[in-house]
N, C-alpha and C positions, 0 to 999 in steps of 0.2 A: 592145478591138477590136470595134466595133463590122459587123454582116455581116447577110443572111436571115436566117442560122441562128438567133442572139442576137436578129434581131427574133422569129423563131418563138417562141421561149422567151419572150418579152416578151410575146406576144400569150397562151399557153396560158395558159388559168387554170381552174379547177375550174366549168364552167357547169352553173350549178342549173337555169336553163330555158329551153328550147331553141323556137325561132321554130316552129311545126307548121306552119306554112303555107309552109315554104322549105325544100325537099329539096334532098338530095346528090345531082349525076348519077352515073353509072354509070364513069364516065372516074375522075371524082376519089375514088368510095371504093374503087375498086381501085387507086388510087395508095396511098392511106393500107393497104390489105390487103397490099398487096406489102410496105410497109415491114414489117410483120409475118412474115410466109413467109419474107423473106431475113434475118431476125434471125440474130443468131448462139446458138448452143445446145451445150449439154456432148456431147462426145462427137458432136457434130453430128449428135445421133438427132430432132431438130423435135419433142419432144415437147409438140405442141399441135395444134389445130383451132379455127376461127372459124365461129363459129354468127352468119350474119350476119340479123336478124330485122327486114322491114321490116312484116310483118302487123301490122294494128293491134290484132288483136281478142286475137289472143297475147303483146303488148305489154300491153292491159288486164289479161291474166291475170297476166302474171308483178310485174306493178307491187305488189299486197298482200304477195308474198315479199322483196319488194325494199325493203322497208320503207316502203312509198307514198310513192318520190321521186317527183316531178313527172318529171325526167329521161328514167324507162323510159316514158315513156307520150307526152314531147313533142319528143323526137328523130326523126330521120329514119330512122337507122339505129342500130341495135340488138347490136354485137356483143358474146356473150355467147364468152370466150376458156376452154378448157376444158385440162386436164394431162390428157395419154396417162398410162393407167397396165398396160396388157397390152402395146403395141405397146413399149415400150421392155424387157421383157424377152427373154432372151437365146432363150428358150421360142419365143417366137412368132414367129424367122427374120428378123422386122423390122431391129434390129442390125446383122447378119450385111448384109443386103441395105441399109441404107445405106453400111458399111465399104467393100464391092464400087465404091461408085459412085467411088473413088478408084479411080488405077492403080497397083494392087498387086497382087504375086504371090499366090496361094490362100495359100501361107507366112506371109505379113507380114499378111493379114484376120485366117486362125485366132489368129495372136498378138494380136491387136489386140482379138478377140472375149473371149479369156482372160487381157486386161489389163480388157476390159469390165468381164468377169465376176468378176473376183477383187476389182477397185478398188474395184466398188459391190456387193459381196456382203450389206454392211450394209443399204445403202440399198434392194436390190433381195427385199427377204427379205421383206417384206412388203407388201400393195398401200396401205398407211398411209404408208410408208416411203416409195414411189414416188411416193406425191400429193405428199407437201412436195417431194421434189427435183423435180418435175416441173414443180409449180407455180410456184417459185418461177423457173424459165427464164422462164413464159409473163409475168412483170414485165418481162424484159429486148424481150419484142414488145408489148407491151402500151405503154412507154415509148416505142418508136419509131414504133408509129403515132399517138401521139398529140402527138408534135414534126412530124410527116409531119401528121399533120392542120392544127396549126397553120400550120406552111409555106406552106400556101395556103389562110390562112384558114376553118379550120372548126375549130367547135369541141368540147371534149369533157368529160370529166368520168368518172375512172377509180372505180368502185365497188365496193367490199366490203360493203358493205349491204344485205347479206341472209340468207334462209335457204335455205341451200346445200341441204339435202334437198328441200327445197320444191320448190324450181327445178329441182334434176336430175329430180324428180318430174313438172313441168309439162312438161317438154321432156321425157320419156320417154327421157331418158338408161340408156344399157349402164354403170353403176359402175364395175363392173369393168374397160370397157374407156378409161371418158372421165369424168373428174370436173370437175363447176365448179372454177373458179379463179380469175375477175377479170370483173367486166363492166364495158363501155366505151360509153358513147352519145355519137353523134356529130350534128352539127346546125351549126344559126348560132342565136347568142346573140338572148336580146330584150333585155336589159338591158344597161348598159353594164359594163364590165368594174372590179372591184374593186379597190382600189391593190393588188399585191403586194408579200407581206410575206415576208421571208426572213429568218435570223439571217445578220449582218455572214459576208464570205470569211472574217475572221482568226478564227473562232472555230469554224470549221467544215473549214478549209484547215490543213494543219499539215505544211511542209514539214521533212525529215529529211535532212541533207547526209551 
Protein backbone atom coordinates (compact mmCIF):
# COMPACT_ATOMS: atom_id res chain seq x y z
CA UNK A 1 0.00 0.00 0.00
CA UNK A 2 1.52 2.54 -1.21
CA UNK A 3 0.33 6.48 0.53
CA UNK A 4 2.27 10.09 2.00
CA UNK A 5 2.82 8.39 4.94
CA UNK A 6 5.12 5.20 3.21
CA UNK A 7 6.37 7.99 0.90
CA UNK A 8 7.52 9.88 4.31
CA UNK A 9 9.14 6.81 5.51
CA UNK A 10 10.78 6.45 2.11
CA UNK A 11 12.02 9.84 2.07
CA UNK A 12 13.52 9.87 6.09
CA UNK A 13 16.99 8.82 6.19
CA UNK A 14 19.69 9.55 8.81
CA UNK A 15 21.06 13.24 7.18
CA UNK A 16 24.68 13.77 8.01
CA UNK A 17 24.63 17.27 6.32
CA UNK A 18 22.47 19.62 6.27
CA UNK A 19 22.10 22.73 3.49
CA UNK A 20 23.01 26.15 6.16
CA UNK A 21 22.04 28.29 3.68
CA UNK A 22 17.98 26.92 3.68
CA UNK A 23 16.08 27.31 6.88
CA UNK A 24 12.88 25.93 8.30
CA UNK A 25 10.00 28.65 8.57
CA UNK A 26 8.31 29.01 11.78
CA UNK A 27 4.82 27.47 10.30
CA UNK A 28 6.70 24.05 9.44
CA UNK A 29 8.88 23.51 12.57
CA UNK A 30 5.99 23.96 14.67
CA UNK A 31 4.17 21.51 12.63
CA UNK A 32 7.05 18.93 13.13
CA UNK A 33 7.04 20.26 17.32
CA UNK A 34 3.30 19.56 17.61
CA UNK A 35 3.91 16.14 16.35
CA UNK A 36 5.94 15.81 19.34
CA UNK A 37 3.70 17.59 22.36
CA UNK A 38 0.71 15.35 21.09
CA UNK A 39 2.83 12.17 21.30
CA UNK A 40 1.45 9.70 23.34
CA UNK A 41 3.15 8.88 26.88
CA UNK A 42 2.77 6.42 30.13
CA UNK A 43 0.43 7.48 32.29
CA UNK A 44 0.00 10.54 30.10
CA UNK A 45 2.37 12.46 32.44
CA UNK A 46 4.47 14.21 28.91
CA UNK A 47 7.43 13.53 30.53
CA UNK A 48 9.66 15.76 28.10
CA UNK A 49 10.62 19.35 26.95
CA UNK A 50 12.13 20.48 23.56
CA UNK A 51 14.94 22.70 23.65
CA UNK A 52 14.62 24.17 20.25
CA UNK A 53 18.31 25.91 19.39
CA UNK A 54 18.52 28.13 16.47
CA UNK A 55 21.68 30.31 17.83
CA UNK A 56 24.54 29.54 15.94
CA UNK A 57 27.20 30.39 18.32
CA UNK A 58 25.62 27.84 20.99
CA UNK A 59 25.24 25.36 18.06
CA UNK A 60 29.29 25.88 17.73
CA UNK A 61 29.57 25.09 21.37
CA UNK A 62 27.71 22.21 21.89
CA UNK A 63 29.01 20.63 18.46
CA UNK A 64 32.81 19.18 20.32
CA UNK A 65 30.23 17.39 23.02
CA UNK A 66 28.39 16.14 20.20
CA UNK A 67 31.25 14.36 18.96
CA UNK A 68 31.88 17.02 16.13
CA UNK A 69 29.02 15.83 13.87
CA UNK A 70 28.93 18.28 11.06
CA UNK A 71 24.85 18.01 11.77
CA UNK A 72 24.81 20.31 15.18
CA UNK A 73 26.56 22.90 13.55
CA UNK A 74 24.78 22.76 9.90
CA UNK A 75 21.13 22.41 10.64
CA UNK A 76 18.58 25.02 10.85
CA UNK A 77 17.11 23.92 13.90
CA UNK A 78 18.58 22.28 16.71
CA UNK A 79 16.15 20.37 19.04
CA UNK A 80 17.91 18.95 21.94
CA UNK A 81 14.66 16.46 23.46
CA UNK A 82 15.20 16.25 27.30
CA UNK A 83 13.37 13.36 30.26
CA UNK A 84 11.45 15.05 33.12
CA UNK A 85 12.79 13.58 36.06
CA UNK A 86 11.11 15.82 39.28
CA UNK A 87 7.98 16.70 37.50
CA UNK A 88 6.87 13.20 37.04
CA UNK A 89 7.13 12.36 40.65
CA UNK A 90 4.07 12.00 42.79
CA UNK A 91 6.14 14.86 45.24
CA UNK A 92 5.81 17.57 43.04
CA UNK A 93 1.57 17.69 42.52
CA UNK A 94 2.51 17.53 38.75
CA UNK A 95 0.69 13.74 38.48
CA UNK A 96 -1.90 14.67 40.44
CA UNK A 97 -2.50 17.80 38.14
CA UNK A 98 -2.36 15.97 34.80
CA UNK A 99 -4.99 13.02 36.19
CA UNK A 100 -7.31 16.22 36.99
CA UNK A 101 -7.35 17.15 33.31
CA UNK A 102 -9.68 14.14 32.75
CA UNK A 103 -13.42 14.17 34.19
CA UNK A 104 -13.09 12.35 37.11
CA UNK A 105 -14.36 12.32 40.47
CA UNK A 106 -11.43 13.68 43.36
CA UNK A 107 -12.32 9.53 44.15
CA UNK A 108 -11.20 8.01 40.74
CA UNK A 109 -7.73 10.91 40.58
CA UNK A 110 -6.68 9.82 44.39
CA UNK A 111 -6.89 6.04 42.96
CA UNK A 112 -5.40 6.78 40.03
CA UNK A 113 -2.42 8.68 41.83
CA UNK A 114 -2.06 5.44 44.22
CA UNK A 115 -2.17 3.07 41.21
CA UNK A 116 0.65 5.87 39.91
CA UNK A 117 2.46 5.47 42.92
CA UNK A 118 2.41 1.81 43.78
CA UNK A 119 2.95 0.64 39.76
CA UNK A 120 6.07 2.72 39.42
CA UNK A 121 7.38 2.52 43.14
CA UNK A 122 10.33 0.79 41.44
CA UNK A 123 10.99 3.03 38.76
CA UNK A 124 10.11 6.20 40.73
CA UNK A 125 12.70 5.34 43.85
CA UNK A 126 15.38 6.90 42.26
CA UNK A 127 16.12 9.91 39.83
CA UNK A 128 18.40 7.09 37.76
CA UNK A 129 15.31 5.06 37.63
CA UNK A 130 13.16 7.97 36.35
CA UNK A 131 15.83 9.05 33.56
CA UNK A 132 15.46 5.53 31.76
CA UNK A 133 11.65 5.25 31.99
CA UNK A 134 11.47 8.78 31.18
CA UNK A 135 13.79 8.74 28.44
CA UNK A 136 12.97 6.11 26.80
CA UNK A 137 8.88 7.79 26.20
CA UNK A 138 10.95 10.87 24.65
CA UNK A 139 12.02 7.91 21.44
CA UNK A 140 8.25 7.50 21.00
CA UNK A 141 8.20 12.05 20.12
CA UNK A 142 11.19 11.95 18.91
CA UNK A 143 9.97 9.18 16.17
CA UNK A 144 7.07 11.35 15.30
CA UNK A 145 8.65 14.30 14.62
CA UNK A 146 10.87 13.03 12.53
CA UNK A 147 8.12 11.08 10.09
CA UNK A 148 6.15 14.72 10.69
CA UNK A 149 9.34 16.18 9.48
CA UNK A 150 9.77 13.97 6.55
CA UNK A 151 5.96 14.44 5.53
CA UNK A 152 6.86 17.56 4.32
CA UNK A 153 10.05 17.24 3.30
CA UNK A 154 12.63 18.15 5.76
CA UNK A 155 15.13 16.45 6.89
CA UNK A 156 16.71 15.00 10.00
CA UNK A 157 19.02 12.80 11.77
CA UNK A 158 18.22 11.43 15.36
CA UNK A 159 21.57 11.56 17.74
CA UNK A 160 22.99 9.91 20.61
CA UNK A 161 26.27 11.08 20.00
CA UNK A 162 27.37 12.54 22.64
CA UNK A 163 28.49 13.70 26.15
CA UNK A 164 25.42 13.84 28.07
CA UNK A 165 27.27 15.67 31.06
CA UNK A 166 28.77 18.02 28.76
CA UNK A 167 25.71 19.19 27.15
CA UNK A 168 23.60 19.29 30.31
CA UNK A 169 26.67 21.39 31.39
CA UNK A 170 26.63 23.82 28.27
CA UNK A 171 22.98 24.35 28.30
CA UNK A 172 23.00 25.00 32.15
CA UNK A 173 20.51 22.30 32.62
CA UNK A 174 18.56 21.74 36.57
CA UNK A 175 19.58 17.46 36.66
CA UNK A 176 17.43 17.02 38.88
CA UNK A 177 14.76 18.44 37.21
CA UNK A 178 15.48 17.69 33.21
CA UNK A 179 18.10 15.46 31.87
CA UNK A 180 19.36 15.06 28.17
CA UNK A 181 17.87 12.14 26.31
CA UNK A 182 18.01 12.38 22.30
CA UNK A 183 19.01 15.09 20.06
CA UNK A 184 17.39 15.83 16.73
CA UNK A 185 18.68 18.36 13.92
CA UNK A 186 16.37 19.33 11.46
CA UNK A 187 17.18 21.00 7.87
CA UNK A 188 17.20 20.04 3.97
CA UNK A 189 19.81 17.70 2.74
CA UNK A 190 22.89 18.82 0.33
CA UNK A 191 23.48 15.48 -0.68
CA UNK A 192 21.52 13.16 -2.17
CA UNK A 193 19.84 10.54 -0.31
CA UNK A 194 21.56 7.04 0.50
CA UNK A 195 19.86 3.70 -0.83
CA UNK A 196 18.00 2.47 2.27
CA UNK A 197 18.73 -0.57 3.76
CA UNK A 198 16.58 -2.59 6.06
CA UNK A 199 16.65 -6.37 6.93
CA UNK A 200 13.73 -8.22 4.66
CA UNK A 201 9.59 -8.04 6.67
CA UNK A 202 10.04 -11.90 7.16
CA UNK A 203 12.72 -11.77 9.32
CA UNK A 204 11.75 -9.11 11.30
CA UNK A 205 7.62 -9.62 11.21
CA UNK A 206 6.64 -12.77 12.82
CA UNK A 207 2.98 -13.25 12.85
CA UNK A 208 1.41 -15.57 15.94
CA UNK A 209 -2.14 -16.98 15.03
Amino acid sequence: MDNDFTKAMNFRHACKLFDENKKIDQEKIHYILEAGRKSPSSFGMEGWKFLVITNEALKEKLRPACWDQAQITSCSHLVIILAAIESVKPSSGIPQKRFNRRPLSQEQIEAYINLYSNHLQQTLSSDENIYHWTARQTYIALANMMTAAAYIGIDSCPIEGFEKERVEEILALDTSKWQLSVIVPFGYRVNEQSEQLRVPFEEVVEFID
